[in-house]
C-alpha positions as CSV (number, residue, x, y, z in Angstrom):
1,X,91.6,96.1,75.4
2,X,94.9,95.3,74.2
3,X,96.1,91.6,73.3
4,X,99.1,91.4,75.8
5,X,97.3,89.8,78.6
6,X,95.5,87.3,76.6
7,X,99.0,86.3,75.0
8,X,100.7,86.0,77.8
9,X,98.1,83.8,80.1
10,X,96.7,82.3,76.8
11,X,93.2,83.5,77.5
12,X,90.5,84.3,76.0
13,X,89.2,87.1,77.7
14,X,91.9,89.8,79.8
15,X,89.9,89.2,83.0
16,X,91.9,87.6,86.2
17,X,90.0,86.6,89.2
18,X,91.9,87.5,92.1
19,X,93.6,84.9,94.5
20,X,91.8,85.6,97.6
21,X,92.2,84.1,100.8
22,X,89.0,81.6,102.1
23,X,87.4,82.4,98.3
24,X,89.8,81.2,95.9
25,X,89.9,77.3,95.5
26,X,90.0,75.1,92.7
27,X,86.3,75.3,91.7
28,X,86.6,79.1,91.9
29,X,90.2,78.9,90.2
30,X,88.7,76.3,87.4
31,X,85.2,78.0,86.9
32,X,86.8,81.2,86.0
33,X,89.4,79.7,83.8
34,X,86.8,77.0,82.1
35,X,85.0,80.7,81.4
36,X,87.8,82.5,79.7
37,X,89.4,83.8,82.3
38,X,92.4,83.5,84.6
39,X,91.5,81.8,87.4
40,X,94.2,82.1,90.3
41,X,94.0,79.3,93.7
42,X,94.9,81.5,96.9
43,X,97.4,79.9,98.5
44,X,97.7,82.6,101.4
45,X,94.9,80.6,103.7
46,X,96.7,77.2,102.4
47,X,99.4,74.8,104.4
48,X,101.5,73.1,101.1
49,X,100.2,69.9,101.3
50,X,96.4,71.4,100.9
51,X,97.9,74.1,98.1
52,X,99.4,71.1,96.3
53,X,95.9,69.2,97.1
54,X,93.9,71.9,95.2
55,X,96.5,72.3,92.1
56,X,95.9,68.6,91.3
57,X,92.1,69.2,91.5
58,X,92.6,72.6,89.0
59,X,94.4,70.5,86.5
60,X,91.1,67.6,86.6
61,X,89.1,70.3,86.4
62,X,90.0,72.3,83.3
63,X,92.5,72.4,80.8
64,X,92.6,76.1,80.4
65,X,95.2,78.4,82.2
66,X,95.2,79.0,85.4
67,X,97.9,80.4,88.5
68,X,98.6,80.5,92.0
69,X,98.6,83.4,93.9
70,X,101.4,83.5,97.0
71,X,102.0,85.9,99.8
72,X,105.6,86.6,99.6
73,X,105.9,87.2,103.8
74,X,104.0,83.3,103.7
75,X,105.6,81.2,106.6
76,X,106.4,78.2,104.9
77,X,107.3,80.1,101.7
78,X,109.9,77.7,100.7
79,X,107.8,74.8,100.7
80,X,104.7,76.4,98.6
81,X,107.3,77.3,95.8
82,X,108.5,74.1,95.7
83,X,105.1,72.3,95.3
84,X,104.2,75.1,92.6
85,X,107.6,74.1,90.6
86,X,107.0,69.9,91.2
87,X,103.5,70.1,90.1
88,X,104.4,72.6,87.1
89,X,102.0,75.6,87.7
90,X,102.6,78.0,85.0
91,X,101.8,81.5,86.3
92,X,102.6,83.1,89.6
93,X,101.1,85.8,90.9
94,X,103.3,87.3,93.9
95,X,101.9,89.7,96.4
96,X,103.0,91.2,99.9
97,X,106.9,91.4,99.4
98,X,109.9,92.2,97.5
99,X,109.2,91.1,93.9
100,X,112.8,90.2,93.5
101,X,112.8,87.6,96.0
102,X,111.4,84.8,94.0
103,X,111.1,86.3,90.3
104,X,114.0,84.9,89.2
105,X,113.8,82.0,90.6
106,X,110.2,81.0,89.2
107,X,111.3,82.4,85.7
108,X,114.2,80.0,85.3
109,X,111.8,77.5,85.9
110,X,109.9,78.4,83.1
111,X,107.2,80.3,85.3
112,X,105.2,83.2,84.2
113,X,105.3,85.9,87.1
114,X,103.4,88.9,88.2
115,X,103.6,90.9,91.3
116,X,100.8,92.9,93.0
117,X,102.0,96.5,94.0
118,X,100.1,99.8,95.5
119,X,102.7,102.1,94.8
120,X,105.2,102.8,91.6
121,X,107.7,102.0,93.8
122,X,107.0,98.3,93.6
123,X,105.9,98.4,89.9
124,X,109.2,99.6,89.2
125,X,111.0,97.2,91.7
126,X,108.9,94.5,90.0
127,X,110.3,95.8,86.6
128,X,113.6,95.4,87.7
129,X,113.4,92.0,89.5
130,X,112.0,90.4,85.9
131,X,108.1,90.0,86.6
132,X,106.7,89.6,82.9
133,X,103.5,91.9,84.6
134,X,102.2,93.9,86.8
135,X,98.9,94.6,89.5
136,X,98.4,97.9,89.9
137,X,96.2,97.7,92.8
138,X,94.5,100.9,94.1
139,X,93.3,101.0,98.1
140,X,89.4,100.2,96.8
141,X,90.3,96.5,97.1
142,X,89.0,94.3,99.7
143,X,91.7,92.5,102.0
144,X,95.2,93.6,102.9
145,X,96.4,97.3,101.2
146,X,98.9,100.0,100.4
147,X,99.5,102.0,103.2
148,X,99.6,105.1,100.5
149,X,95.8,104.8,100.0
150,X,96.3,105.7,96.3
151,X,92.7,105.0,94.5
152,X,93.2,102.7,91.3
153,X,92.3,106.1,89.2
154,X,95.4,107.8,90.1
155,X,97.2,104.3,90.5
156,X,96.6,102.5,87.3
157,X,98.2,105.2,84.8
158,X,101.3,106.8,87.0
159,X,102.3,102.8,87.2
160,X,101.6,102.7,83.1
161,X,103.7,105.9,82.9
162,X,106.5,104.0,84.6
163,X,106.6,100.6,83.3
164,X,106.4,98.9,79.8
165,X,105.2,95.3,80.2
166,X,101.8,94.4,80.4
167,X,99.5,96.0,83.5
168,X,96.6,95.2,85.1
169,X,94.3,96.8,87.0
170,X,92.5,95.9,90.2
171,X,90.5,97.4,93.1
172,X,86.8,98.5,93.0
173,X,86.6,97.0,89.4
174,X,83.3,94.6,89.3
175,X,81.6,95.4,86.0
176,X,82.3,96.0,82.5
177,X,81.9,99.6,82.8
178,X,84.8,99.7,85.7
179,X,86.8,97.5,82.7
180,X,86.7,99.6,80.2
181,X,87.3,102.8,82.6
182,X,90.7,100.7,83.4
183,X,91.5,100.5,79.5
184,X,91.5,104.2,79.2
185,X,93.7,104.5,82.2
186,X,96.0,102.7,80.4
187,X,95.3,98.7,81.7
188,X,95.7,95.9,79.6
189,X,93.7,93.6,81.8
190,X,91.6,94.0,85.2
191,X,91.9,91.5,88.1
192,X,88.5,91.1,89.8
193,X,88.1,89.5,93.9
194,X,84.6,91.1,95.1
195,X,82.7,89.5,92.6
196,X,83.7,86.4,92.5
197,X,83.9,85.8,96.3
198,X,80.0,86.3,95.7
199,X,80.1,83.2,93.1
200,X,78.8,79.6,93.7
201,X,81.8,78.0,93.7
202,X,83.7,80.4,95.8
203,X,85.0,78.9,98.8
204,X,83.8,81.4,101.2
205,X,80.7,80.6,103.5
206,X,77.2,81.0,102.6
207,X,76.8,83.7,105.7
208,X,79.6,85.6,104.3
209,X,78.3,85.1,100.7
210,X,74.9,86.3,102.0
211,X,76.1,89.3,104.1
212,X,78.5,90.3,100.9
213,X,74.9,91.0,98.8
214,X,73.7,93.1,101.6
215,X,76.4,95.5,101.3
216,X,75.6,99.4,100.6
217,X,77.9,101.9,100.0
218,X,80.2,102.9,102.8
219,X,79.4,98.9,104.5
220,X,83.3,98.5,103.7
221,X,86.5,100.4,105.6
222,X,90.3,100.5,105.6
223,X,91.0,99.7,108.7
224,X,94.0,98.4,111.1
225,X,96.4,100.8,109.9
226,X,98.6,100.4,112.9
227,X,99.4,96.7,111.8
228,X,98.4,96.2,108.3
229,X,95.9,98.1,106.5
230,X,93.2,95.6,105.1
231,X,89.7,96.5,104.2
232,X,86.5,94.3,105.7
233,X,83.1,95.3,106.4
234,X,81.8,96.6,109.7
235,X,81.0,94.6,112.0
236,X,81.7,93.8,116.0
237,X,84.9,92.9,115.6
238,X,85.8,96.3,113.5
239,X,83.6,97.9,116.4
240,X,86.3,96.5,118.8
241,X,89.8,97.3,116.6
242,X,87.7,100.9,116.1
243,X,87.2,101.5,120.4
244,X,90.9,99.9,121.0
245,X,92.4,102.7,118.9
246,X,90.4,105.3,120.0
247,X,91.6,104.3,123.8
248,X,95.1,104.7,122.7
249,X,96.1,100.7,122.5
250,X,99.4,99.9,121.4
251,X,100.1,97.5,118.5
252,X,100.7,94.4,120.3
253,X,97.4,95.3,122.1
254,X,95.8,95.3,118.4
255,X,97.1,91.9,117.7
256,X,96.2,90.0,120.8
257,X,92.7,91.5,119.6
258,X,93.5,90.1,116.1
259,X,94.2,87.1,117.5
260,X,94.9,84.2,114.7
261,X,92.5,83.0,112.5
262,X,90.4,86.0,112.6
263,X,89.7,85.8,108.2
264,X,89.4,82.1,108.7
265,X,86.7,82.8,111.0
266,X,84.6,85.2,109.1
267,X,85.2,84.3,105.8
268,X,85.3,80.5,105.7
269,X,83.3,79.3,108.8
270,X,81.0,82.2,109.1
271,X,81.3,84.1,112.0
272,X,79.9,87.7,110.7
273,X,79.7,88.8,114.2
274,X,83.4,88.4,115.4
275,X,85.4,87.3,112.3
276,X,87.4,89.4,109.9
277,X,85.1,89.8,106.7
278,X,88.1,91.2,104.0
279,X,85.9,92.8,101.1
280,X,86.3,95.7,98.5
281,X,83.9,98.7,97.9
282,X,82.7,96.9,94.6
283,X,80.6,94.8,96.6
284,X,78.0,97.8,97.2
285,X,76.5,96.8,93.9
286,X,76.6,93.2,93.7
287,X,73.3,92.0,94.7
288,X,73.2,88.1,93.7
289,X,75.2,85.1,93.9
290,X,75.4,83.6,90.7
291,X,77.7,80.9,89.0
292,X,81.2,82.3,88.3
293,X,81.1,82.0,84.4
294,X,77.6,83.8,84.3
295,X,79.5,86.5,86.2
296,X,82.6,86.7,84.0
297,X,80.5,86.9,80.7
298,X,78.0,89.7,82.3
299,X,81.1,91.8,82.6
300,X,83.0,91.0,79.5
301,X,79.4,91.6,77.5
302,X,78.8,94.9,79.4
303,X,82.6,96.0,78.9
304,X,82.1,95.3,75.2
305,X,78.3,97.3,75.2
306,X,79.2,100.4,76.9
307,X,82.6,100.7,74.0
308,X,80.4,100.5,71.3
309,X,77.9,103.4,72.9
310,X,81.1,105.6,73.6
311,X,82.2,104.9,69.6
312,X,78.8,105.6,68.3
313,X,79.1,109.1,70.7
314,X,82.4,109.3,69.2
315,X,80.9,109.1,65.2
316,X,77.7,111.1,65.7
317,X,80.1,114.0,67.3
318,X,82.1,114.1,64.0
């Protein structure tokens, strides 16, 4: 892949884990970054004080780079930017919101930003409002979606058509193959979530963890469409949202089944029966939990084996 995203995070490989919510503490965040990576602490399951709690653990923890993901439509927004500029994180990653909200403000602070987008509507509007990069997330991706449903092959180069700074892809990319597919579409970095909720240090619990490795294909569905489209495995509770739609239930009927806490639920205590279990396709083929920097190097050593087989094809073609 190209250098950009290794310049601009100062990392050694152009692999981001995702900042997911339940999954994405400061082991995870430090692990990945200790590794080569990006590591990113989710701060969309976080109050301040604990966000502010796991950025001082990050920085004990490694020396390397590493970000904070925030949900721009967060309810105590103000109070997780300010912690993110006191305690000096470097990189933002904004998601869920109008990019030019906070852009500015983060860069004159000496920030690094990038905005998640599912749509070239946003990558541009990102563009405009000063992010130094974009996600280009495509509707594979576990957790909350685009509401076009655009696949992250057709996502990934219309946004590269339409933007000039650095892009990375993300959604349904779990191995070095999916990497280097994301290269020729025009990527200059993937971000990765599925597999590394399925890591040791993840955050997530051991039930979810366990049920994640179990996954086949088709185990995963976009689903509460009505309210906000995220993706999670099948279980009781999609059983419920699925009959409640089918009777004709109105939205605030869908939330009072929602309820609060429902990812908290599923994803960090446990409950694979009734909780919200927010997971992309990719996990159909992970099959192990495994430390996070054995994870990152399996994909940046299969990412670099299957170029070499495609420029050997190349050569013994001329």
């Amino acid at each position: 892949m190209t250098n950009r995203i290794q310049k601009l995070f100062n990392i050694q490989f152009p692999i981001v884990q995702a900042g997911m919510v339940w999954c994405s503490g400061w082991r995870l965040a430090s692990a990945i970054s200790n590794a080569g990576g990006l590591g990113l602490i989710g701060s969309g399951s976080m109050n301040p004080e604990t966000l502010r709690e796991h950025i001082q653990k990050c920085k004990l923890a490694t020396q390397k780079s590493f970000g904070v993901n925030v949900p721009l439509l967060y309810p105590e927004i103000e109070k997780i930017m300010q912690i993110i500029v006191d305690e000096k994180v470097r990189i933002v990653f904004t998601s869920a919101g109008n990019p030019a909200t906070w852009t500015l403000h983060l860069k004159d602070k000496g920030i690094t930003v990038v905005h998640v987008v599912s749509s070239v509507k946003f990558a541009l509007k990102s563009l405009q409002a000063g992010a130094d990069a974009v996600v280009a997330e495509g509707f594979e991706a576990g957790g909350h979606n685009g509401r076009e449903e655009t696949t992250t092959l057709c996502l990934v180069p219309m946004v590269r058509d339409a933007i000039t700074i650095p892009l990375i892809a993300a959604g349904g990319i779990g191995s070095g193959r999916a990497m280097l597919a994301a290269e020729a579409l025009g990527a200059d970095g993937v971000q990765i979530g599925t597999r590394f909720a399925a890591t040791k240090e993840s955050s997530a619990h051991e039930n979810f963890k366990r049920r994640l490795v179990q996954l086949q294909e088709g185990d995963t569905i976009l689903t509460l469409k009505q309210l906000t489209p995220v993706r999670m495995i099948k279980n009781k509770f999609y059983e419920q949202i699925t009959a409640a739609e089918k009777n004709g239930s109105t939205i605030e009927d869908l939330k009072n089944i929602l309820g609060k806490g429902r990812s908290r639920r599923g994803i960090f205590e446990g409950d694979i029966d009734e909780g919200e279990l927010e997971i992309g396709q990719a996990a159909s083929f992970v099959k192990e939990v495994k430390p996070a920097a054995e994870v990152l190097s399996e994909i940046w050593n299969e990412y670099q084996a299957e170029k070499e087989k495609l420029t050997s094809r190349k050569q013994e073609a001329l």
